[in-house]
PDB file of N, CA, C and O in Angstrom:
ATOM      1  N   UNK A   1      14.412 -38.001  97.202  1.00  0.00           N
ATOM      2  CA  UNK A   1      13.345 -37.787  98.151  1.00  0.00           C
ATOM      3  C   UNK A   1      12.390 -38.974  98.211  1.00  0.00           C
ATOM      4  O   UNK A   1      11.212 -38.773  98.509  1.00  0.00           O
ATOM      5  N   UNK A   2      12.769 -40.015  97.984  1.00  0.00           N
ATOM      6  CA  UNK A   2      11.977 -41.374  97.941  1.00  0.00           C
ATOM      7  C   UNK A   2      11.904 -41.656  99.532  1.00  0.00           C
ATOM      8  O   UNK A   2      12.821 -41.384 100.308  1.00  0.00           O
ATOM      9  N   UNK A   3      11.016 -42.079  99.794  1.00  0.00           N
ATOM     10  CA  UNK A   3       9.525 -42.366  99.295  1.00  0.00           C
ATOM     11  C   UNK A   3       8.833 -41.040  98.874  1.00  0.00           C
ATOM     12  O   UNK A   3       8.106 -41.123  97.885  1.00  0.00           O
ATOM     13  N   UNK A   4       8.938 -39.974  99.407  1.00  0.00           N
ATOM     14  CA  UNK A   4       8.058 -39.010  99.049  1.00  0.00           C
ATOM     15  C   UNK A   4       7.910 -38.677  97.980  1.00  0.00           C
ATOM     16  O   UNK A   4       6.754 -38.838  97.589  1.00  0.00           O
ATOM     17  N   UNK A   5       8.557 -38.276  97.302  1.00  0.00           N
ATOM     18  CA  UNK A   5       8.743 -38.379  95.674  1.00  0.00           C
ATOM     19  C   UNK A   5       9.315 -39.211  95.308  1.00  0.00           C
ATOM     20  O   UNK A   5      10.425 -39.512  95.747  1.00  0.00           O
ATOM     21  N   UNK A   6       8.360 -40.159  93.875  1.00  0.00           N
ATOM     22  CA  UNK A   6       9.534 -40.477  93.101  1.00  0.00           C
ATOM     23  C   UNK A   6       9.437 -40.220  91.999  1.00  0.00           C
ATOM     24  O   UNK A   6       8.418 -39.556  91.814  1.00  0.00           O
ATOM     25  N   UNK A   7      10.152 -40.457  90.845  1.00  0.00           N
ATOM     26  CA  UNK A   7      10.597 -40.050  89.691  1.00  0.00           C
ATOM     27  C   UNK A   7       9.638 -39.892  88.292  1.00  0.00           C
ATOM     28  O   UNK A   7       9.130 -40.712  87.526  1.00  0.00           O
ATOM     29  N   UNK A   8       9.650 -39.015  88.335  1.00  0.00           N
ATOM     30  CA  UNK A   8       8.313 -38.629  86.862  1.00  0.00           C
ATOM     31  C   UNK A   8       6.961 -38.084  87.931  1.00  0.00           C
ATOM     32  O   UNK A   8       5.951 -37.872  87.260  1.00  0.00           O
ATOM     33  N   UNK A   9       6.844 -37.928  88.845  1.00  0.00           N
ATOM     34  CA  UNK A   9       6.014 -37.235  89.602  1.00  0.00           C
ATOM     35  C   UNK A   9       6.414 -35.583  89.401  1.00  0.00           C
ATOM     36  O   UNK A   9       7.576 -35.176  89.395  1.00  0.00           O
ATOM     37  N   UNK A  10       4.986 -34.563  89.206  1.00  0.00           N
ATOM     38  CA  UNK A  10       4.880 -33.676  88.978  1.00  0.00           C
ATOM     39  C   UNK A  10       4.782 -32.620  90.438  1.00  0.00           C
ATOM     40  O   UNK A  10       3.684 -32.275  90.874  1.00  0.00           O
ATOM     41  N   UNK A  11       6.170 -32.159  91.129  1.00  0.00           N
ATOM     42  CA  UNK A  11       5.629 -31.342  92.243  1.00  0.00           C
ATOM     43  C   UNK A  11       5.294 -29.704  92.018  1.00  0.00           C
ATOM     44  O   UNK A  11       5.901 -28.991  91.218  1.00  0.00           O
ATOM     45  N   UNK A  12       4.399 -29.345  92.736  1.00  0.00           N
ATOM     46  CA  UNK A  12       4.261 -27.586  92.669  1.00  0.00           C
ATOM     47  C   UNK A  12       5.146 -27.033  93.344  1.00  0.00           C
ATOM     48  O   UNK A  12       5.896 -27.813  93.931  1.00  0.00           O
ATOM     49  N   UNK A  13       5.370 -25.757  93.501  1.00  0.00           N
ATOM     50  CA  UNK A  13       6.744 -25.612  94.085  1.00  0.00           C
ATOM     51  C   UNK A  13       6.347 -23.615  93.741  1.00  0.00           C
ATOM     52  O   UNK A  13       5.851 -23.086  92.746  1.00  0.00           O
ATOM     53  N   UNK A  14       6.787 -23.067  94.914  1.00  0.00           N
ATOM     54  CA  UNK A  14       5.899 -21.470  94.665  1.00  0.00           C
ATOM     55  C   UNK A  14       7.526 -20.954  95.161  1.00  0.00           C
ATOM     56  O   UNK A  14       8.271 -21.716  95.776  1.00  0.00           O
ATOM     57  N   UNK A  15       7.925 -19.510  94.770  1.00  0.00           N
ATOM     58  CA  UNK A  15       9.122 -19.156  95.047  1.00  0.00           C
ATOM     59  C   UNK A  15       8.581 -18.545  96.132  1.00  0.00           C
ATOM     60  O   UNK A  15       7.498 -17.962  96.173  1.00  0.00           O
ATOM     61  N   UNK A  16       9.691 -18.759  97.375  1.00  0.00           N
ATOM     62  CA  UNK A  16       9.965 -18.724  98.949  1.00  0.00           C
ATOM     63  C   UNK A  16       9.617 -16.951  99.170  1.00  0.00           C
ATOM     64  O   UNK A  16      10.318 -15.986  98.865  1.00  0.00           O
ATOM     65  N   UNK A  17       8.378 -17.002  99.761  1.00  0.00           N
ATOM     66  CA  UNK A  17       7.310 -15.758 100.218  1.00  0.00           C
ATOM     67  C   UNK A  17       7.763 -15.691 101.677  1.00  0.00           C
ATOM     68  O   UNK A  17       7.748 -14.597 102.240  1.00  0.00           O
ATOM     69  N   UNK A  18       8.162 -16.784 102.324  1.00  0.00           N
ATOM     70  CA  UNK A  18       7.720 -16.503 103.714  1.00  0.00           C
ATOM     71  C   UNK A  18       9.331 -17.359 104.009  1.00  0.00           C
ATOM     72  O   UNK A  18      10.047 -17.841 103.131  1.00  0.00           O
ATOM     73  N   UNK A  19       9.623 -17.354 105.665  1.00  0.00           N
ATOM     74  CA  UNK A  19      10.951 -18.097 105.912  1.00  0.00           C
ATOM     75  C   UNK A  19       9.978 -19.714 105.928  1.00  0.00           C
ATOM     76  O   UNK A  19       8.832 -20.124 106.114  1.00  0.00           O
ATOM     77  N   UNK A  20      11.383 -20.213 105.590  1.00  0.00           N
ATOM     78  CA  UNK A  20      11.336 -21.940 105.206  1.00  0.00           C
ATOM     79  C   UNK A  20      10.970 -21.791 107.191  1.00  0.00           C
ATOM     80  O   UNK A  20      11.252 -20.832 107.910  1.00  0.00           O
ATOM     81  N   UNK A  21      10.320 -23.030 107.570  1.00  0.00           N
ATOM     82  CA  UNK A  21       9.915 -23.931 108.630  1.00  0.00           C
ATOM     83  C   UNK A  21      10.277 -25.206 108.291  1.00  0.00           C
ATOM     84  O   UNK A  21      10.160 -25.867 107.259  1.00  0.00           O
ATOM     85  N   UNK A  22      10.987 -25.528 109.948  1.00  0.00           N
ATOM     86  CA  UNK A  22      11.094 -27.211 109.708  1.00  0.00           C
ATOM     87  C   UNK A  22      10.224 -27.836 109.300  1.00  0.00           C
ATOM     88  O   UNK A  22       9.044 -27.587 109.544  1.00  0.00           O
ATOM     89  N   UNK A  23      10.529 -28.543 108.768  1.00  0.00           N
ATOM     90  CA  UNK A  23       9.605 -29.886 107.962  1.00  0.00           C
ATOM     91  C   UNK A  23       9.054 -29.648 106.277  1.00  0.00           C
ATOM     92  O   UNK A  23       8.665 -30.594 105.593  1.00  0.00           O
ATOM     93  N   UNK A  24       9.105 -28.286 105.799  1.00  0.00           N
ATOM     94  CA  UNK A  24       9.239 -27.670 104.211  1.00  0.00           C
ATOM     95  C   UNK A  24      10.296 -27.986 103.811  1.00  0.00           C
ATOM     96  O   UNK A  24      11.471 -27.795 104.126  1.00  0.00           O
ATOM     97  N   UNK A  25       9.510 -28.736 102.730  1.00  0.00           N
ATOM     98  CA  UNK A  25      10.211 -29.698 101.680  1.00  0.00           C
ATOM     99  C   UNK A  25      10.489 -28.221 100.510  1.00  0.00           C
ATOM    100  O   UNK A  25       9.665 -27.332 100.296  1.00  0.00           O
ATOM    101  N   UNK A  26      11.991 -28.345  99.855  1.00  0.00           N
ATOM    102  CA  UNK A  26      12.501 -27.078  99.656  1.00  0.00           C
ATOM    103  C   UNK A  26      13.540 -27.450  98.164  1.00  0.00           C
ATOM    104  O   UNK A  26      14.068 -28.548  97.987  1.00  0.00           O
ATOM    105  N   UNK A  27      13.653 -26.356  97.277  1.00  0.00           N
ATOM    106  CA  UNK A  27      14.210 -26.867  96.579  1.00  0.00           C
ATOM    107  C   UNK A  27      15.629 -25.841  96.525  1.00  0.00           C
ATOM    108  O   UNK A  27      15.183 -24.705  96.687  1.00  0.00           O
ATOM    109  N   UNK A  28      16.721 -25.783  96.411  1.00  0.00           N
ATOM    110  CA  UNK A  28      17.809 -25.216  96.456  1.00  0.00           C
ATOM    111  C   UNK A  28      18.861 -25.838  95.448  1.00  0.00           C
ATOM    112  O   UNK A  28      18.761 -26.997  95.047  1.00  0.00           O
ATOM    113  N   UNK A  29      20.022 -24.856  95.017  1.00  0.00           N
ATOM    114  CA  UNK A  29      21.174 -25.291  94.092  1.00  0.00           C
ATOM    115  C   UNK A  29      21.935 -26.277  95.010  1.00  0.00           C
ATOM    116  O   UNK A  29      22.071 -26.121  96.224  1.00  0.00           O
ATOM    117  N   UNK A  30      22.356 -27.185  94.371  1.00  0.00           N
ATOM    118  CA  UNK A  30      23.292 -28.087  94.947  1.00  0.00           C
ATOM    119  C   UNK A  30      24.695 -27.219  95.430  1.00  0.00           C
ATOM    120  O   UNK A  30      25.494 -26.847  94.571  1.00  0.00           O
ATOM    121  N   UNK A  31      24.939 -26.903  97.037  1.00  0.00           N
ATOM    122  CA  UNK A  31      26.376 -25.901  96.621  1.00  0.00           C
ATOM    123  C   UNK A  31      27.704 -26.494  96.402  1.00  0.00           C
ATOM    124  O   UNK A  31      28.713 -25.859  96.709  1.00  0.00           O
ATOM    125  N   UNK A  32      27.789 -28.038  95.732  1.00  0.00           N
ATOM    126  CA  UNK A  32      28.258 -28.660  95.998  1.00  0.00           C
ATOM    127  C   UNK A  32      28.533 -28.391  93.705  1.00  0.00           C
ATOM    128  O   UNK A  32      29.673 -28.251  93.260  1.00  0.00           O
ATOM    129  N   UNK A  33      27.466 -28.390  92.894  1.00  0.00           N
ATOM    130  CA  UNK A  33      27.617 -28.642  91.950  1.00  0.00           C
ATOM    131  C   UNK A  33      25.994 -27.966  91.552  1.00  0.00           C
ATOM    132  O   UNK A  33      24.866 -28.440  91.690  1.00  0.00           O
ATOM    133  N   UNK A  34      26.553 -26.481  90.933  1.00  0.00           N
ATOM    134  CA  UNK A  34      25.223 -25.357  91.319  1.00  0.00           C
ATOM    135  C   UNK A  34      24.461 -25.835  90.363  1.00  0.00           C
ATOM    136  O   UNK A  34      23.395 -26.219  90.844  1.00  0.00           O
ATOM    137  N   UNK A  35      24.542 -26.037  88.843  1.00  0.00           N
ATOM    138  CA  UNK A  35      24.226 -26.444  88.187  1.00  0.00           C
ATOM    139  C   UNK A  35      23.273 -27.364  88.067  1.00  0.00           C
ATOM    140  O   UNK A  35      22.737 -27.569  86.978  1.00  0.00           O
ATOM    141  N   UNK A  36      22.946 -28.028  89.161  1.00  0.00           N
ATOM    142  CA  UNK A  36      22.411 -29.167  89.902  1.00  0.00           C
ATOM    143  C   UNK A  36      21.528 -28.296  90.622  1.00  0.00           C
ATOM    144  O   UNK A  36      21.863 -27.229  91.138  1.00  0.00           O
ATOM    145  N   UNK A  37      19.767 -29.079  90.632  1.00  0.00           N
ATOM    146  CA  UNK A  37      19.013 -28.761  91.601  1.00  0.00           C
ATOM    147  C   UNK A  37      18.228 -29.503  92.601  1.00  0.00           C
ATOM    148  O   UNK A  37      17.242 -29.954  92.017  1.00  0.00           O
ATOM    149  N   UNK A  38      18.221 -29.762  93.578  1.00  0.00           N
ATOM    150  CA  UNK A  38      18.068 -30.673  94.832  1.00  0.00           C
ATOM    151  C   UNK A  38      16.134 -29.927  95.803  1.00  0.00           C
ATOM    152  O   UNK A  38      15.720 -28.888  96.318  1.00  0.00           O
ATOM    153  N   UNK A  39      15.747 -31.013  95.567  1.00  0.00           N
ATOM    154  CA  UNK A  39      14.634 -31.020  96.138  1.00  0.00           C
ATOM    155  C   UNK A  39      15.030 -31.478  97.890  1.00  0.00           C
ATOM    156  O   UNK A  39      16.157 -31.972  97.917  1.00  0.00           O
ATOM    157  N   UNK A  40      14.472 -31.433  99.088  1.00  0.00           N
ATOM    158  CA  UNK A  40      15.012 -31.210 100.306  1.00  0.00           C
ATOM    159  C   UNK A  40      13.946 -30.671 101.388  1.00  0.00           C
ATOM    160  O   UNK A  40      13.055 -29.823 101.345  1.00  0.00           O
ATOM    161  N   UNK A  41      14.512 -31.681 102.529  1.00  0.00           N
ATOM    162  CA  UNK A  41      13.392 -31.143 103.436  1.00  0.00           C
ATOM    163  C   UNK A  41      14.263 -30.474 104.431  1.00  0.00           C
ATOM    164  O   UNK A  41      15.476 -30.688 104.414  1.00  0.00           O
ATOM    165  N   UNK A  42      13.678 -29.612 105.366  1.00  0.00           N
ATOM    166  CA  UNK A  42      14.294 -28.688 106.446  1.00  0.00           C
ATOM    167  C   UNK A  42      14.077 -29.625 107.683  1.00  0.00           C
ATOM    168  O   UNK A  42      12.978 -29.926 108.149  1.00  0.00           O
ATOM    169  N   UNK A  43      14.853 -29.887 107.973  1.00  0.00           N
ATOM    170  CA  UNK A  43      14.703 -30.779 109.811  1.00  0.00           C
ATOM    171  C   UNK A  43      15.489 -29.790 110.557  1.00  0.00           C
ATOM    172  O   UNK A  43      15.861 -30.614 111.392  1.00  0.00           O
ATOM    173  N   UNK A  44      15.873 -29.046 110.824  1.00  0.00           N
ATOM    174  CA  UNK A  44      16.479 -27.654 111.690  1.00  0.00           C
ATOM    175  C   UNK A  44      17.209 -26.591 111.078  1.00  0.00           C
ATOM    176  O   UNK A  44      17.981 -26.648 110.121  1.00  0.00           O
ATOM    177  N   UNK A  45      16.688 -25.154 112.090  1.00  0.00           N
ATOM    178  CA  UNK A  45      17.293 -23.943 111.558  1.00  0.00           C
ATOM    179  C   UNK A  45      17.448 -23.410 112.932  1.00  0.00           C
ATOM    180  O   UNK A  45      16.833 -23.241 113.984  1.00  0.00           O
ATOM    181  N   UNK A  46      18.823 -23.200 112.251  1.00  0.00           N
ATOM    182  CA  UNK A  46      19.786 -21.687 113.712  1.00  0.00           C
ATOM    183  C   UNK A  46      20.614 -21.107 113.147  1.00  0.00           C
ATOM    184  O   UNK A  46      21.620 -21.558 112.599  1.00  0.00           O
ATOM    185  N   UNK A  47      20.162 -19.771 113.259  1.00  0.00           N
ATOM    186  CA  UNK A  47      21.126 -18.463 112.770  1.00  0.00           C
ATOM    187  C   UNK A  47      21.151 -18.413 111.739  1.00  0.00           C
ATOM    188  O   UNK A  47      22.181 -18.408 111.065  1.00  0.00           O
ATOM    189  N   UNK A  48      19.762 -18.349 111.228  1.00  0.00           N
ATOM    190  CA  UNK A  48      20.305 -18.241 109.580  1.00  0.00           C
ATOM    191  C   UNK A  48      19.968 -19.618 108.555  1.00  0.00           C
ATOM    192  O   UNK A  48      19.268 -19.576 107.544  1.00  0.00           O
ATOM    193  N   UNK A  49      20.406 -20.382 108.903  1.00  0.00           N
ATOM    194  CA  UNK A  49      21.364 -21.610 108.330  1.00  0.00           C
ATOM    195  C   UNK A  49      20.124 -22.753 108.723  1.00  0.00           C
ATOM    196  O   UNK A  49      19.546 -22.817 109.808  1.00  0.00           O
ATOM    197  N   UNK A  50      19.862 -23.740 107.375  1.00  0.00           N
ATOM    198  CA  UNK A  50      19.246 -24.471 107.675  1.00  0.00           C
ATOM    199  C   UNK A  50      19.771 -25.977 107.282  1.00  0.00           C
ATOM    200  O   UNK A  50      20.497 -26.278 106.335  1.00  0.00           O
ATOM    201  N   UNK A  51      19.172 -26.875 108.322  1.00  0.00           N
ATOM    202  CA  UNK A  51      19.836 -28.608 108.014  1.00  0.00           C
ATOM    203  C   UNK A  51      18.602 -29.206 106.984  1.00  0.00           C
ATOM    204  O   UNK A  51      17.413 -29.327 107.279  1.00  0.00           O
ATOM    205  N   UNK A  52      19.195 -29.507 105.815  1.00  0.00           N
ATOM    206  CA  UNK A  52      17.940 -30.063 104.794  1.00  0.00           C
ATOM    207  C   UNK A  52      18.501 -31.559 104.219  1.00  0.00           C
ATOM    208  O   UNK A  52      19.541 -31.853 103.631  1.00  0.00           O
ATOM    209  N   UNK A  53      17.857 -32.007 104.462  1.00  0.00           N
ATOM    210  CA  UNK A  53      17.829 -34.070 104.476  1.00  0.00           C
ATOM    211  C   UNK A  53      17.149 -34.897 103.799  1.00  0.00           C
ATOM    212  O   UNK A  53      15.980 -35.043 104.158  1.00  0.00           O
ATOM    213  N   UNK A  54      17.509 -35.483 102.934  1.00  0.00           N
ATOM    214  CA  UNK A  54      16.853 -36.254 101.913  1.00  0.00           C
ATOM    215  C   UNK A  54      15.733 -37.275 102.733  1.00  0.00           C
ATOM    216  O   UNK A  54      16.133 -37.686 103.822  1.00  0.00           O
ATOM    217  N   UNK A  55      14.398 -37.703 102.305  1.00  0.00           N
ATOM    218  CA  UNK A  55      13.914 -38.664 103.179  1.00  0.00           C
ATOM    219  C   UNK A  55      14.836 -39.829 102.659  1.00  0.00           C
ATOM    220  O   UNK A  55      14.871 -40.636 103.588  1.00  0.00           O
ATOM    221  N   UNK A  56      15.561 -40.276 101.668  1.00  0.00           N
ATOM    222  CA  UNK A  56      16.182 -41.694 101.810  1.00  0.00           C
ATOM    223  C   UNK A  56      17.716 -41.326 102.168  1.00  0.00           C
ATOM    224  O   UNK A  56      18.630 -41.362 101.345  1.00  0.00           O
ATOM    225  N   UNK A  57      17.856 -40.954 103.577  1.00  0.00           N
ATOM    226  CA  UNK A  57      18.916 -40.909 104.064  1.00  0.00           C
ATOM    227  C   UNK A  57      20.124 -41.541 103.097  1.00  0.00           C
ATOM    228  O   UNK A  57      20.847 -40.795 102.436  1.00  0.00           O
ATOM    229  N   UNK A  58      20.277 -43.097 103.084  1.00  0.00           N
ATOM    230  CA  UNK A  58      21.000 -43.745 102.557  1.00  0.00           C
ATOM    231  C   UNK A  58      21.563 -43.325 100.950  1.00  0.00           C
ATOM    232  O   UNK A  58      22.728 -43.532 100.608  1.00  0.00           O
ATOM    233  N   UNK A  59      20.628 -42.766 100.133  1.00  0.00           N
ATOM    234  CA  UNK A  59      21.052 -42.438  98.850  1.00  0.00           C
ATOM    235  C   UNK A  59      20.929 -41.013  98.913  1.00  0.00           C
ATOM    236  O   UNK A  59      20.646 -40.625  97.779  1.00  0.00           O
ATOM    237  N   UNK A  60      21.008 -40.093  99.679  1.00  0.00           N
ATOM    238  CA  UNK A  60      20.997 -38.470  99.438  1.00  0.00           C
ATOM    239  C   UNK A  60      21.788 -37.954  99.603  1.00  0.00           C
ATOM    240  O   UNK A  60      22.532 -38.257 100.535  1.00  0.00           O
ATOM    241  N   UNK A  61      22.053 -36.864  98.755  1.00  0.00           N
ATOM    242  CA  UNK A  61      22.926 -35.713  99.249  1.00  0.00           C
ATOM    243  C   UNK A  61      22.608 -34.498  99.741  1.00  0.00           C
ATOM    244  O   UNK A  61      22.214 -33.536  99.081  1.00  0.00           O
ATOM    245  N   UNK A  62      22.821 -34.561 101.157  1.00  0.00           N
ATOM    246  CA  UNK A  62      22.258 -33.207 101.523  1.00  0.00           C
ATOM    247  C   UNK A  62      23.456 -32.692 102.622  1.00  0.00           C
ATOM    248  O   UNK A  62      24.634 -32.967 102.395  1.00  0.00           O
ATOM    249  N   UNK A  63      23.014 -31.841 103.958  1.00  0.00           N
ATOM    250  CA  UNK A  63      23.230 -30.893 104.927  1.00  0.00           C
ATOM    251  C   UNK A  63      24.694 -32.368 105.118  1.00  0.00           C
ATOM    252  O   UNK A  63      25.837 -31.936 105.264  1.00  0.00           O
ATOM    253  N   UNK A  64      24.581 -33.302 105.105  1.00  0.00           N
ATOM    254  CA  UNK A  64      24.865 -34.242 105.980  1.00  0.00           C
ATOM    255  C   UNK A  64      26.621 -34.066 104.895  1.00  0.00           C
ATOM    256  O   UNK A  64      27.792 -33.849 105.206  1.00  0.00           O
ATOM    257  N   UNK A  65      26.058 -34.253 103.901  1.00  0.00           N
ATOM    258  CA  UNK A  65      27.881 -33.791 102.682  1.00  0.00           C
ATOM    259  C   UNK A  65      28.204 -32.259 103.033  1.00  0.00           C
ATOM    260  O   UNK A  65      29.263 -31.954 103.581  1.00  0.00           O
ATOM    261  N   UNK A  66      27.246 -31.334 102.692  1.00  0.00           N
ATOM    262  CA  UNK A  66      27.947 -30.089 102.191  1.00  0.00           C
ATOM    263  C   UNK A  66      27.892 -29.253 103.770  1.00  0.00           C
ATOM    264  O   UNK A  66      28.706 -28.369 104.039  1.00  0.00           O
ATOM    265  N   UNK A  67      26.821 -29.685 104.718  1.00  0.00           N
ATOM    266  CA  UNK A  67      26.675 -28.729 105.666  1.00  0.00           C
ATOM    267  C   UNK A  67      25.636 -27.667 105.551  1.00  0.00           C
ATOM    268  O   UNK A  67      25.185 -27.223 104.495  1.00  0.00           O
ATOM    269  N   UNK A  68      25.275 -27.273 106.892  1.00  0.00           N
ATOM    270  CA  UNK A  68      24.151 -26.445 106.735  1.00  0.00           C
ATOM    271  C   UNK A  68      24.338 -25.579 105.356  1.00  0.00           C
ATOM    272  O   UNK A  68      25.405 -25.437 104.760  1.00  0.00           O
ATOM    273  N   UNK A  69      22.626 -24.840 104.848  1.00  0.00           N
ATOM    274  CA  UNK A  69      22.676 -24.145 103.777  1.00  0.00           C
ATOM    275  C   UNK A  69      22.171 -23.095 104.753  1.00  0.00           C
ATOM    276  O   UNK A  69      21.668 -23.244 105.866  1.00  0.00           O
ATOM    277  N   UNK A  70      22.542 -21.524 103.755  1.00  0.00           N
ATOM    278  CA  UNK A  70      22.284 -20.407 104.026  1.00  0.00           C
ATOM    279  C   UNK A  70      20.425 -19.890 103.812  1.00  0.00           C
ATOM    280  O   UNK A  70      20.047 -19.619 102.673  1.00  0.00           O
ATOM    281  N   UNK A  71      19.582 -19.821 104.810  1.00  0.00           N
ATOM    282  CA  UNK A  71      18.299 -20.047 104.915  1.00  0.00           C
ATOM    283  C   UNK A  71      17.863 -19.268 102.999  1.00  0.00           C
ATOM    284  O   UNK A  71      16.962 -19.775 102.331  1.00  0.00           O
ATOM    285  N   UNK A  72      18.720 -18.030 102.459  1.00  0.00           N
ATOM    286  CA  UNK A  72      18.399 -17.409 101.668  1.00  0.00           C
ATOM    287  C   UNK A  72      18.772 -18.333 100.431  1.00  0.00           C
ATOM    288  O   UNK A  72      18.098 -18.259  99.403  1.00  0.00           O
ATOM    289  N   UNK A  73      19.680 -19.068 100.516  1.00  0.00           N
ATOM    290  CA  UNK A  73      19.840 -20.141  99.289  1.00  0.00           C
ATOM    291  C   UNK A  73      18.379 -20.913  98.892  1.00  0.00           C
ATOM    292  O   UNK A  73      18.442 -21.392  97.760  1.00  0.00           O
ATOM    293  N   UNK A  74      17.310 -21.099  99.448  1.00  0.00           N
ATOM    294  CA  UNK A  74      16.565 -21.830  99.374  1.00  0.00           C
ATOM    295  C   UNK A  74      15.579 -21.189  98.033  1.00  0.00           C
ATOM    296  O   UNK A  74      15.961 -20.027  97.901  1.00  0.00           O
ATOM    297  N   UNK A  75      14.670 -21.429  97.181  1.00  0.00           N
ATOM    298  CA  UNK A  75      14.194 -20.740  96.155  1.00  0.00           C
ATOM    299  C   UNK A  75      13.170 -20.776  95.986  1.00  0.00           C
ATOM    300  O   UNK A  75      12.477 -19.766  95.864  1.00  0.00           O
ATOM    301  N   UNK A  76      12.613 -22.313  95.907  1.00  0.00           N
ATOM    302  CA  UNK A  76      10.971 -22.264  96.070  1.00  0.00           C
ATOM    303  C   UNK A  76      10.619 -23.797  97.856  1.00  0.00           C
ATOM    304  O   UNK A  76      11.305 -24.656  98.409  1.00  0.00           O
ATOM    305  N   UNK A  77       9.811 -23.488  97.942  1.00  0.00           N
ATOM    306  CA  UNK A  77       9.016 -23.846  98.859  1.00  0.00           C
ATOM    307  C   UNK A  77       8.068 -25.139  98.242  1.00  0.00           C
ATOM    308  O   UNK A  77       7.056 -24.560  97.848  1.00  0.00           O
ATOM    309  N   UNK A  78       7.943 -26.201  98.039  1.00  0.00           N
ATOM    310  CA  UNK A  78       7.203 -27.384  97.561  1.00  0.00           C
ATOM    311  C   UNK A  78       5.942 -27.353  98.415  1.00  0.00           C
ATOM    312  O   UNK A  78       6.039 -27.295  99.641  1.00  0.00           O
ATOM    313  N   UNK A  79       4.505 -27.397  97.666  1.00  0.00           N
ATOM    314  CA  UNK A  79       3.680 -27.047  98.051  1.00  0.00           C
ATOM    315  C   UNK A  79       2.610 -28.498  97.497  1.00  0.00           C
ATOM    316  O   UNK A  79       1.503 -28.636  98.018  1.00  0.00           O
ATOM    317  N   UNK A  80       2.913 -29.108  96.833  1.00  0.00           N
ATOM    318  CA  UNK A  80       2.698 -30.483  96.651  1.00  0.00           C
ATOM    319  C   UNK A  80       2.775 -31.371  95.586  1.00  0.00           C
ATOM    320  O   UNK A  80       3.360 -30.682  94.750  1.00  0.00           O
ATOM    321  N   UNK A  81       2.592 -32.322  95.130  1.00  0.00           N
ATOM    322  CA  UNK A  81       2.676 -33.201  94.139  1.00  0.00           C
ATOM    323  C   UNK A  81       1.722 -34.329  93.890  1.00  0.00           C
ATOM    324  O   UNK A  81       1.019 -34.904  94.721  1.00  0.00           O
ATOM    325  N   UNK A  82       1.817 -34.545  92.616  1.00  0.00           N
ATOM    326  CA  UNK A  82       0.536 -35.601  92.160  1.00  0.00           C
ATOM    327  C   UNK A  82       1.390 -36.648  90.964  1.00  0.00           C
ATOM    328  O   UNK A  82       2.413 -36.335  90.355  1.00  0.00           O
ATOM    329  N   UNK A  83       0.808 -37.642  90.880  1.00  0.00           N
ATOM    330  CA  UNK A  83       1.376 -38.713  89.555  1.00  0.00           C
ATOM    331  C   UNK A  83       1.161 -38.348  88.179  1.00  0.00           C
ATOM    332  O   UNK A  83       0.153 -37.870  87.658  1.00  0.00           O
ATOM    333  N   UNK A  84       1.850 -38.534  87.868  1.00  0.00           N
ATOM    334  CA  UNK A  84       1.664 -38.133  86.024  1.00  0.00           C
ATOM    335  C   UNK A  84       0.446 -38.848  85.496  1.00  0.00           C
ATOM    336  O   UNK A  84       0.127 -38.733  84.313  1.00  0.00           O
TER     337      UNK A  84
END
């Protein structure tokens, strides 16, 4: 999620009360390798199903490998972050 986050930064993050909206930065299991957890922003939702996109396109894995995620996969909602 670079630039927005980077590494050793502390984000808040509240479990998902309300439906994700485009542009909520989101954290979900990788469904690719569950074990794995992926921070993620929402840039579109239809039927359910949402497209979530790393801001450094070039080094992320997101919607763009595995394909839309199921809006209910999503877990907490990122609500902000500060520097260590």
């Amino acid at each position: 999620m670079l630039p927005t986050f980077v590494p050793g930064e502390i984000v808040t993050a509240v479990r998902r009360w309300r439906p994700v909206r485009v542009g909520d930065v989101v954290v979900l299991r990788d469904p690719s390798e569950p074990q794995r957890w992926l921070v993620k922003r929402c840039v579109a939702k239809s039927k359910g199903r949402l497209d979530v996109r790393g801001d450094n396109g070039a080094a992320s894995t997101d919607s763009r490998d595995f394909g839309p995620v199921k809006a209910r996969e999503v877990r907490w909602i990122v609500l902000g972050h500060r520097s260590r």
